[in-house]
C-alpha positions as CSV (number, residue, x, y, z in Angstrom):
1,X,-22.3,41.0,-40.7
2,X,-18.9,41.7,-40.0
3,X,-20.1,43.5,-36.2
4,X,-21.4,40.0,-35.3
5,X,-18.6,37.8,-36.5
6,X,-16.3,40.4,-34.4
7,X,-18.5,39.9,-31.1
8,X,-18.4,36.5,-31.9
9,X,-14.7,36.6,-31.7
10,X,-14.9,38.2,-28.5
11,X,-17.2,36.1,-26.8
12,X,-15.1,33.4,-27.8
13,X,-12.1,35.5,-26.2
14,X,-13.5,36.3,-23.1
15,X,-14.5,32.3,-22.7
16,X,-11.4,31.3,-23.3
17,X,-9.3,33.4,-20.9
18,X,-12.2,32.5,-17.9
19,X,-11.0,29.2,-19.0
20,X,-8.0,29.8,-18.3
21,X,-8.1,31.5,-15.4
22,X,-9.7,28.6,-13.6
23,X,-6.9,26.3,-15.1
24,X,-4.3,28.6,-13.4
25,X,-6.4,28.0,-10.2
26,X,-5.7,23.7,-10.3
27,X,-3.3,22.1,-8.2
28,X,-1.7,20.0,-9.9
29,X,0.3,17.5,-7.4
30,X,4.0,16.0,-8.4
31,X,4.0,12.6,-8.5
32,X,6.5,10.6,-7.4
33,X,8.5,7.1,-7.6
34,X,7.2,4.8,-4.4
35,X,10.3,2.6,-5.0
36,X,13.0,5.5,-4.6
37,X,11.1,6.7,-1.1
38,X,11.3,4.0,0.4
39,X,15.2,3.4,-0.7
40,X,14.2,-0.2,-2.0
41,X,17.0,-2.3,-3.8
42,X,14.9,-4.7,-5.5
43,X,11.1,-5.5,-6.9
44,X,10.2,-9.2,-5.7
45,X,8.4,-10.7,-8.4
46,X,6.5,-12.9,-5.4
47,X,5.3,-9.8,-3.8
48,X,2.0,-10.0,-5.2
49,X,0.3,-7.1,-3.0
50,X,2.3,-4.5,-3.9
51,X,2.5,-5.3,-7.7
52,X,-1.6,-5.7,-8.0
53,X,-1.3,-1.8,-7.0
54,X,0.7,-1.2,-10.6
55,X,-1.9,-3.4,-12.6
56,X,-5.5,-2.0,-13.4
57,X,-9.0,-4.0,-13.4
58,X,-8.6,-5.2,-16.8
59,X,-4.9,-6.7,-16.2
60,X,-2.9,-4.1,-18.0
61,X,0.1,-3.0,-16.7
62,X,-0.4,0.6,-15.7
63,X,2.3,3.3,-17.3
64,X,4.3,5.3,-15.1
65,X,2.3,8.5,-16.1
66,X,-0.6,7.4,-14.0
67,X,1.7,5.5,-11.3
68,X,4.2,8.0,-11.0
69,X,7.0,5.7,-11.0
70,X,10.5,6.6,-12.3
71,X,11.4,4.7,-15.7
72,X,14.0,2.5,-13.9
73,X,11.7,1.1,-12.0
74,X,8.7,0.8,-14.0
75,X,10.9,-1.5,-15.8
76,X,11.5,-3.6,-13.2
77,X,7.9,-3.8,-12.3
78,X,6.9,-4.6,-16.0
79,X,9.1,-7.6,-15.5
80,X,8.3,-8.5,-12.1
81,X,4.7,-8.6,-13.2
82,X,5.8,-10.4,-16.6
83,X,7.5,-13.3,-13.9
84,X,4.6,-13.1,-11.7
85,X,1.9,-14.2,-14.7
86,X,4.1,-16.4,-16.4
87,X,4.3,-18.6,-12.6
88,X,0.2,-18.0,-12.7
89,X,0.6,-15.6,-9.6
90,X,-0.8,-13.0,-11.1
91,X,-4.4,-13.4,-14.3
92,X,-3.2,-11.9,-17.6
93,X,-6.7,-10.5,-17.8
94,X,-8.8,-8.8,-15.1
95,X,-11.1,-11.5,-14.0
């Protein structure tokens, strides 16, 4: 019993680290704040295209894991996009 439980062991190893090894082999890309490239001062509440890009299908606002925005201005978008719904620019829910 004990010979199988230690080749079990070692399969398990030897998945693991060919796991691993086409982990190592993922790009992974930096992402990065669209408001500091482009230098811009301020996030217009009444520019609805660009803030639609920061809201997903279901109306959430989207965090700035998946955007990639800095905190400062994912901030600013959260209440841009706050404004925007309360004026009826923008659904509350994805509809």
């Amino acid at each position: 019993m004990r010979v199988q439980t230690k080749t079990k062991t070692k399969t398990k190893t030897k998945a693991m680290m060919r796991n691993r090894k086409q982990d190592a082999h993922l790009i992974i890309r930096k992402k990065f704040c669209r408001f500091c490239v482009d230098k811009l001062r301020t996030i217009d509440y009444k520019d609805i295209k660009k803030l639609e890009a920061f809201i997903s299908d279901r109306g959430k606002i989207v965090s700035a894991r998946f955007s990639g925005n800095c905190a400062k201005h994912q901030r600013r978008i959260a209440e841009a996009v706050k404004k925007a719904r309360f004026l009826a620019l923008l659904p509350y829910t994805g509809a």
